[in-house]
TORNUSE-554938 format. One line per 8 residues: number of its first residue (from 1); their letters; for each residue x, y, z of C-alpha. Coordinates in steps of 0.1 Angstrom, whole numbers, plus 5000, padded with zeros to 4 digits. Layout:
NUM	A	X:Y:Z | ... .
END
This chain:
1	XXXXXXXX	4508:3966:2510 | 4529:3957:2483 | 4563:3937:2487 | 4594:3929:2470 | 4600:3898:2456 | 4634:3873:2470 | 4653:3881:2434 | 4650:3921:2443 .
9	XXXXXXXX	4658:3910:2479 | 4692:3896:2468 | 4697:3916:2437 | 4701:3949:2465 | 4721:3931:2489 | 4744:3920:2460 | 4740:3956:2447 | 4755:3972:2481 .
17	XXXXXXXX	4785:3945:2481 | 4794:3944:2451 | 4806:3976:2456 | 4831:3969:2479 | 4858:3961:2460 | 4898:3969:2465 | 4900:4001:2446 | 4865:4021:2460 .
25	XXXXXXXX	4875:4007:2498 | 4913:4025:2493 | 4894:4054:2482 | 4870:4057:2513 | 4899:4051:2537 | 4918:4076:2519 | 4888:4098:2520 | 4883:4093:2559 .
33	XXXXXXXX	4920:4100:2568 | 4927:4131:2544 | 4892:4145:2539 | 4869:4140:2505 | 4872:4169:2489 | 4901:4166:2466 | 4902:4141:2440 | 4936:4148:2429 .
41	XXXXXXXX	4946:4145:2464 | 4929:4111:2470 | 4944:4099:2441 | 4975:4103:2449 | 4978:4092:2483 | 4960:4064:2475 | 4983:4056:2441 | 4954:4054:2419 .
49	XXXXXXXX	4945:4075:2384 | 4930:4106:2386 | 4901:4089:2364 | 4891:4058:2383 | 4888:4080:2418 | 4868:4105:2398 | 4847:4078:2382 | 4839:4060:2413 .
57	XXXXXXXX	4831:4085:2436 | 4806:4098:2412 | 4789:4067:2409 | 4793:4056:2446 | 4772:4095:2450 | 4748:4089:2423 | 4734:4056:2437 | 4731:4068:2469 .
65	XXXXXXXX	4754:4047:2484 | 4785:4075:2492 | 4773:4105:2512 | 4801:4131:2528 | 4798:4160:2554 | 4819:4177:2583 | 4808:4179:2621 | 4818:4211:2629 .
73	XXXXXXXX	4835:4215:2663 | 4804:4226:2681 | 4825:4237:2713 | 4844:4262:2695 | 4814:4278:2680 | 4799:4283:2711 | 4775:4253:2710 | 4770:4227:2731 .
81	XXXXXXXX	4752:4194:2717 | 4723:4181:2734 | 4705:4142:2731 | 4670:4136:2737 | 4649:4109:2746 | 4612:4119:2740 | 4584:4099:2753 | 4551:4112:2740 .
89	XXXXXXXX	4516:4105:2751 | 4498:4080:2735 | 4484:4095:2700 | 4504:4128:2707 | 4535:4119:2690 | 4535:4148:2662 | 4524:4175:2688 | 4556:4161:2711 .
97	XXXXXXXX	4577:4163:2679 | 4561:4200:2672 | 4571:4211:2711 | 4609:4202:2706 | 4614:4217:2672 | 4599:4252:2685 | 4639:4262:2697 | 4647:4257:2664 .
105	XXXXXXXX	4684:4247:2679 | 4675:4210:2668 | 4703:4192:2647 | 4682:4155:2639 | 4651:4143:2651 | 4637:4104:2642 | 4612:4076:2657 | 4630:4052:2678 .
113	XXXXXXXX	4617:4022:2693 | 4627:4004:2727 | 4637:4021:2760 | 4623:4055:2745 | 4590:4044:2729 | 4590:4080:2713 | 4616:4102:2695 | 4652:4105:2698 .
121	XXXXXXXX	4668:4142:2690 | 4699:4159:2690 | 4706:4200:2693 | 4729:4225:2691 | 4722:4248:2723 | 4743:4278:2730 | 4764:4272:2755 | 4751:4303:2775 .
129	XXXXXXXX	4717:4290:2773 | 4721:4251:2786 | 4700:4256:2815 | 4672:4280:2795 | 4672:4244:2772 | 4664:4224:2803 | 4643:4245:2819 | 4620:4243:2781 .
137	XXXXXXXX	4620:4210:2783 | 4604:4206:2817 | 4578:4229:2808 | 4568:4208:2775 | 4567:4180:2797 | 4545:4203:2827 | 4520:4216:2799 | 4515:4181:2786 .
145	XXXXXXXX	4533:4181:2753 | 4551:4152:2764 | 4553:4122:2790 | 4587:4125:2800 | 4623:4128:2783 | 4659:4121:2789 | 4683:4148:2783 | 4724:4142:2783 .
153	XXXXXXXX	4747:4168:2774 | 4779:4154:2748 | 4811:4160:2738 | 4825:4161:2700 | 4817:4131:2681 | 4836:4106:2665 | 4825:4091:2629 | 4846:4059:2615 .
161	XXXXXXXX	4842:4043:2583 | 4837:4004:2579 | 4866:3981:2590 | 4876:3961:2559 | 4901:3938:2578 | 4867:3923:2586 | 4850:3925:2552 | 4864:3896:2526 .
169	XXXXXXXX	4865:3910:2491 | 4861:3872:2475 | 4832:3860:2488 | 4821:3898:2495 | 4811:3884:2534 | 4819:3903:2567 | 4830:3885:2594 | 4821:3895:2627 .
177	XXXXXXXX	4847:3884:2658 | 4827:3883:2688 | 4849:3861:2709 | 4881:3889:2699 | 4858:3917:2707 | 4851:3905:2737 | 4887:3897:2745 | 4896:3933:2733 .
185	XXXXXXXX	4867:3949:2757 | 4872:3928:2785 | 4909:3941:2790 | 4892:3981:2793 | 4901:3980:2831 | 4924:4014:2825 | 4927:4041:2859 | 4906:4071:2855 .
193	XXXXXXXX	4930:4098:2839 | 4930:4136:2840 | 4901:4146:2815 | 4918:4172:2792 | 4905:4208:2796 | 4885:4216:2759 | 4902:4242:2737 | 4876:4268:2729 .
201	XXXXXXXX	4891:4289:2703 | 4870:4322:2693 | 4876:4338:2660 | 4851:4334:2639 | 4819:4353:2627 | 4786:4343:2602 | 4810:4343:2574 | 4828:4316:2586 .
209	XXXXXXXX	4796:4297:2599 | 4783:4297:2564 | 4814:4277:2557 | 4807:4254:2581 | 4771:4253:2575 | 4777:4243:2533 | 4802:4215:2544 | 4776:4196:2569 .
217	XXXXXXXX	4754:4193:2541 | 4779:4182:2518 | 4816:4181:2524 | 4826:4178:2487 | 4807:4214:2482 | 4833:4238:2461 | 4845:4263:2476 | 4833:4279:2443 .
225	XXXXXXXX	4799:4274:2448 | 4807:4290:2486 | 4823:4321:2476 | 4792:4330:2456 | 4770:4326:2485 | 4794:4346:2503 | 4800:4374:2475 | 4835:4367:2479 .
233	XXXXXXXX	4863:4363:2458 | 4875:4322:2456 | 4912:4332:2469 | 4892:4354:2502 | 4871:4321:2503 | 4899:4292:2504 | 4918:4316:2529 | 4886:4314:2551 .
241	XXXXXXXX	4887:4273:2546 | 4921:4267:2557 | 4919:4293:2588 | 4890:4271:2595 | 4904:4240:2591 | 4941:4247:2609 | 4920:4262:2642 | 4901:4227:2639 .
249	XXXXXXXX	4867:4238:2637 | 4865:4212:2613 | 4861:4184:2640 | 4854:4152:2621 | 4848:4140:2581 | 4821:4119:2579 | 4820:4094:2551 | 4789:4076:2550 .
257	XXXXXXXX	4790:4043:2529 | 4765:4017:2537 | 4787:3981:2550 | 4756:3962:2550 | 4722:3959:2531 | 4696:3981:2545 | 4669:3951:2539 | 4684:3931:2568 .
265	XXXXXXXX	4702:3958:2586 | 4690:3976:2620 | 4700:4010:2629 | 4701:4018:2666 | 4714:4041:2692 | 4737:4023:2721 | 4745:4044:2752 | 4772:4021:2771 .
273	XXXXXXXX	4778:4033:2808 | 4814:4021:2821 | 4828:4018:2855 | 4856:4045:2856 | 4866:4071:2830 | 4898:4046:2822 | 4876:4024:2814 | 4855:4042:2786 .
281	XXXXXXXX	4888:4058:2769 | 4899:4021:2763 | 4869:4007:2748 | 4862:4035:2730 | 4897:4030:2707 | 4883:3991:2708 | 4847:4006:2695 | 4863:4027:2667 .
289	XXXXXXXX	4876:3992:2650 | 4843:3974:2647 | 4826:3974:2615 | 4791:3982:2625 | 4802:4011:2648 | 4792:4044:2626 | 4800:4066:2652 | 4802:4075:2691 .
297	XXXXXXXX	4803:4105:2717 | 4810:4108:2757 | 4782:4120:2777 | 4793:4150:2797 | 4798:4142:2831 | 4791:4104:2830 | 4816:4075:2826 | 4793:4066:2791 .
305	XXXXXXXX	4794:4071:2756 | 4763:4069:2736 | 4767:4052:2698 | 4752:4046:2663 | 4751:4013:2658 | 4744:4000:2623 | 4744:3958:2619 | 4727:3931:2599 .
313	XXXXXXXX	4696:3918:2620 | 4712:3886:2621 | 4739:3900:2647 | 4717:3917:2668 | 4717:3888:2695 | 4753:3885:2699 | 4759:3922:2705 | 4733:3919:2734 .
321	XXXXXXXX	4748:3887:2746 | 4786:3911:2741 | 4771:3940:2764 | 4757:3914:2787 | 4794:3896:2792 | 4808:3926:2797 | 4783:3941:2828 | 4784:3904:2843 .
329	XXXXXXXX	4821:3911:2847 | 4815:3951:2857 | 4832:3966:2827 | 4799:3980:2821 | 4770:3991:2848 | 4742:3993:2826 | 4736:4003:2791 | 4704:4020:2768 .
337	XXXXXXXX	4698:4001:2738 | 4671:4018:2714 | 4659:4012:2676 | 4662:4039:2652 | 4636:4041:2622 | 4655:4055:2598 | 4628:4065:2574 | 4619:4090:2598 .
345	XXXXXXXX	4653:4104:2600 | 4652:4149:2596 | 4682:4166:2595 | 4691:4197:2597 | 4722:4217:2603 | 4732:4239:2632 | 4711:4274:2635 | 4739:4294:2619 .
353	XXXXXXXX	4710:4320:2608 | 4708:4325:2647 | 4744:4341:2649 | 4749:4374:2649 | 4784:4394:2648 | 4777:4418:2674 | 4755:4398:2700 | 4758:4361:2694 .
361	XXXXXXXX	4739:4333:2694 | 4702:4344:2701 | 4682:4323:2726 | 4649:4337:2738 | 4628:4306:2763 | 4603:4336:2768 | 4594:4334:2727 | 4595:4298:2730 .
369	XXXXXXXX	4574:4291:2756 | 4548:4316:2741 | 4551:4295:2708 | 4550:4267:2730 | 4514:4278:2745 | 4504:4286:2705 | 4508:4255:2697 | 4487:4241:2729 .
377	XXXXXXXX	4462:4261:2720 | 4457:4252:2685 | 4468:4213:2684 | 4435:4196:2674 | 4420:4172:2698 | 4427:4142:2670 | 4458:4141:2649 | 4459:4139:2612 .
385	XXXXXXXX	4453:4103:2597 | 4485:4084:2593 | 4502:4078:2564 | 4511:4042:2555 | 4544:4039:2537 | 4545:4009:2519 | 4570:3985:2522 | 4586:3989:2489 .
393	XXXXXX	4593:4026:2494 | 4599:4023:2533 | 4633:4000:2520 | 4641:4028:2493 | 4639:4052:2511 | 4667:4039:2540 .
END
């Protein structure tokens, strides 16, 4: 297995800060509060030339550093978002990984390692068709597809972008404040509060969906390039945008910009159960501050929010010494800490293709369980030999 040298080592990590300079962090926080598709728009409100914004984002894109999309507001499309812990039998990991995709429902889908020594997914259920979801699960797990699995049902997520008051822009190092976080958390002793009812707007059909659909793959997408996919005209398509975006079924921009180096970073998932619902609402305006917080989302029906956490290795320690401090003094009652392997990361968007004017979202547990039993049938009694990524193209690939 071949490895890379300490001078490519440094040269990425100096690659990925270097970039974080005055100008391209106005433009990213300028991106996250008025949304990334207009330039002009960005230039203005953050008082920069139309140029430099221009020139930058392009070649914040091109090296793969700057990636933009939309969550869409699953609720008001009907959808209700499912997480997943899988844990697979020993040497049936791909035929666990087969089971779950059969819904077809499934949103992203990687290898994590710690409490889940298996796969971690998310899914876009009908909302119609929660239980139907549950009930397939247990049957993958009674027909020995799997070991066992988690399942928790969330509410609409939350992206931030990386907190620059911690990053300095001299010495291009980020600071991290434990003993201020800590502070900060420790004071989430708020009353439960009356959860507010969702707003589940209908209105919209597989027009609209294709909108939606184009913009979580890429939220800079022209509404150009959509209105030819719709056979539309571009003033029918930008009408259909707006409507879209003043009903908020645009729930969240992401903007996606790498704070750290991948070659000493971790990705994980965090689920943080708190004592009362006061409690959670607190840290959660805390959690939306931190720099290695990409994003978060409550667990329906639990006093817990589950989070993507993305921090240099080095830090790792002190955020498990953080959640420790914090159940010692019963802000928290327990927490799930697991490892994401981010070169195993698929993504996909929601099943807009299973929409349909007249009848809805289409859910069939009968056609799935019969796929289900298909692929039983037919999974060979050895999996395929692995495939060893070396380490080289394991880092380029993050």
């Amino acid at each position: 297995m071949s490895t890379i040298t300490p001078d490519e080592y440094f040269e990425r990590i100096h690659r990925i800060v270097s970039l974080l300079d005055d100008e391209n962090t106005r433009i990213i926080r300028t991106m996250k509060q008025h949304g990334p598709r207009n330039i002009l728009n960005i230039a203005r409100e953050s008082k920069l030339p139309y140029t430099t914004v221009y020139s930058r984002v392009v070649k914040l894109e091109s090296m793969g550093v700057l990636r933009t999309w939309i969550h869409p507001h699953y609720s008001k499309l009907g959808l209700a978002r499912a997480m997943v812990y899988a844990t697979p039998f020993a040497g049936k990991e791909l035929l666990a990984k087969e089971a779950l995709r059969i819904p077809g429902y499934w949103l992203r889908f990687a290898r994590c390692i710690g409490d889940c020594n298996g796969y971690y997914s998310q899914h876009g259920i009908p909302m119609s068709h929660q239980r139907d979801f549950e009930m397939y699960l247990e049957q993958v797990r009674e027909r020995g597809a799997l070991r066992n699995f988690q399942l928790f049902w969330l509410g609409e997520p939350r992206t931030t972008i990386p907190n620059f008051e911690y990053y300095d822009m001299k010495s291009k190092t980020w600071r991290f404040d434990w003993n201020q976080w800590l502070e900060l958390l420790s004071k989430s002793r708020g009353i439960t509060r009356a959860r507010e009812p969702s707003k589940n707007e209908g209105g919209f059909d597989a027009k609209d969906l294709i909108i939606l659909k184009e913009l979580s793959k890429n939220a800079r997408t022209t509404l150009a390039d959509i209105s030819k996919l719709l056979s539309m005209t571009l003033p029918a398509t930008k009408y259909r945008f707006d409507d879209l975006a003043e009903r908020g079924f645009i729930q969240d921009y992401v903007i996606d910009i790498l704070p750290f180096a991948p070659d000493i970073s971790q990705l994980s998932e965090l689920r943080l159960d708190f004592r009362n619902e006061g409690s959670l609402k607190e840290a959660r305006e805390v959690l939306s501050t931190l720099p290695f917080v990409l994003n978060f989302s409550p667990i329906n029906g639990l006093n817990s929010l589950t989070s993507r956490i993305y921090i240099p290795r080095s830090e790792i320690r002190n955020l498990m010494a953080l959640i420790s401090h914090l159940a010692r003094d019963g802000i928290l009652t327990g927490y799930h800490y697991s490892e994401i392997d981010p070169t195993t990361i698929q993504t996909q968007t929601f099943a807009y293709k299973y929409y349909d004017d007249k009848t809805g979202w289409r859910y069939d547990n009968r056609a799935y369980l019969g796929s289900l039993d298909n692929l039983l049938s037919t999974w060979p009694k050895t999996e395929s030999p692995p495939t060893f990524l070396e380490a080289s193209a394991a880092i380029a690939s993050q």
